[in-house]
C-alpha positions as CSV (number, residue, x, y, z in Angstrom):
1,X,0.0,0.0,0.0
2,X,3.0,2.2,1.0
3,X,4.8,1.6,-2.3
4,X,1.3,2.1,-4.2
5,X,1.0,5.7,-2.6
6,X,4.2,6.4,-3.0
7,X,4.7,5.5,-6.8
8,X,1.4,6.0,-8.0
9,X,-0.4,8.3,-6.1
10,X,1.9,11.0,-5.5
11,X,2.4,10.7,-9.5
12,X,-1.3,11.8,-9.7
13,X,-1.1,14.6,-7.3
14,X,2.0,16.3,-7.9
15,X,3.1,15.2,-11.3
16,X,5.8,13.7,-12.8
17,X,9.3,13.8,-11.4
18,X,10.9,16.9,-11.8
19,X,13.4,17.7,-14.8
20,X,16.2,18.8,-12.1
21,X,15.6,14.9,-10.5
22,X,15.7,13.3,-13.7
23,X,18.2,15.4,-15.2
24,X,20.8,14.2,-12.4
25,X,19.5,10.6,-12.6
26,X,20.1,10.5,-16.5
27,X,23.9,12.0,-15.5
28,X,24.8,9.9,-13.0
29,X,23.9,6.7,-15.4
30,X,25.2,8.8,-18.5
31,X,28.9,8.9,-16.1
32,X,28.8,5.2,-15.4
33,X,27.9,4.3,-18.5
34,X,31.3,6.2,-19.9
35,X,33.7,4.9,-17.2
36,X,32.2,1.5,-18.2
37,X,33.0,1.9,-21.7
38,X,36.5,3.7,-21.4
39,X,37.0,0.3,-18.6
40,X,36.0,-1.8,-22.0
41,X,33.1,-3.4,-20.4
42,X,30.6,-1.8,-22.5
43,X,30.8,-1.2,-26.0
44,X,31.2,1.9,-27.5
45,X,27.8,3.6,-27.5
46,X,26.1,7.2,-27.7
47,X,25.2,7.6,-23.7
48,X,23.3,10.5,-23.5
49,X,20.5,8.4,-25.3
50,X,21.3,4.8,-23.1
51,X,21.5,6.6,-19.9
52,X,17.8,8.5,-20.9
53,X,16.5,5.1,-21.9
54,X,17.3,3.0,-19.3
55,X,15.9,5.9,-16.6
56,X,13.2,5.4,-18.2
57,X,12.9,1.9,-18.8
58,X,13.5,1.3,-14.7
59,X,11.3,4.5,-13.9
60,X,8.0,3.0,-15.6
61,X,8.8,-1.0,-14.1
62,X,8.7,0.4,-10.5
63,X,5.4,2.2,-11.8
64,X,4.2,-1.6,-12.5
65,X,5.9,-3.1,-9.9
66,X,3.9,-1.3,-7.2
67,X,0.3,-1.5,-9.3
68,X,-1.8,-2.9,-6.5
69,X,-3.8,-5.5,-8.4
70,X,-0.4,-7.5,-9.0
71,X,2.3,-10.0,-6.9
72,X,5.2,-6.9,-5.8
73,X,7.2,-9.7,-5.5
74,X,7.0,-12.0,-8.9
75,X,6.9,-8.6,-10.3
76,X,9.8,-7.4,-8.8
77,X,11.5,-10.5,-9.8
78,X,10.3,-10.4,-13.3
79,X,11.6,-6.6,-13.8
80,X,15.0,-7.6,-12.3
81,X,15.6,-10.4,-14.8
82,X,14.3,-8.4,-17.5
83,X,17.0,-5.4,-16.4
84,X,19.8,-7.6,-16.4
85,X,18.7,-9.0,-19.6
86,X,18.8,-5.1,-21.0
87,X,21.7,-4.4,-19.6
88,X,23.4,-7.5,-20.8
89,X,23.3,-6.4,-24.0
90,X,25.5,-3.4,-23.4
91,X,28.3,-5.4,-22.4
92,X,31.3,-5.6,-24.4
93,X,31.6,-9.2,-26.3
């Protein structure tokens, strides 16, 4: 119920996230996303638009993680295996 309020409530009352929050979540992944790649464990990829996709890729699974008509748990667990799945594909081969 907590997560529901949190996640999807507050959503409907104030709004989306703002651009300041998002703008710093995008750089923080946009700055591990380049040391990763100058470490050679990513491949060489444009990171501005990886870092924004991924934000938002995770942003909208903790949206359905935390719908209350589902299992948090198997959902959580299905989001996580799908993330690493994502992210896999980033990896340097």
């Amino acid at each position: 119920e907590i997560r529901r309020i949190i996640l999807q409530d507050a959503r409907a009352i104030f709004g989306d996230v703002p651009q300041a929050a998002q703008s710093l979540g995008i750089a923080a992944l946009q700055a591990a996303l380049d040391g990763l790649i100058a470490e050679g464990v990513v491949a060489p990829l444009h990171t501005t638009v990886t870092a924004r996709m991924i934000y938002g890729a995770v942003t909208e699974a903790s949206f359905w993680i935390a719908e209350p008509d589902g299992d948090i748990e198997a959902r959580l667990a299905q989001a996580l295996e799908g993330l690493e799945r994502l992210l896999s594909g980033l990896l340097n081969s």
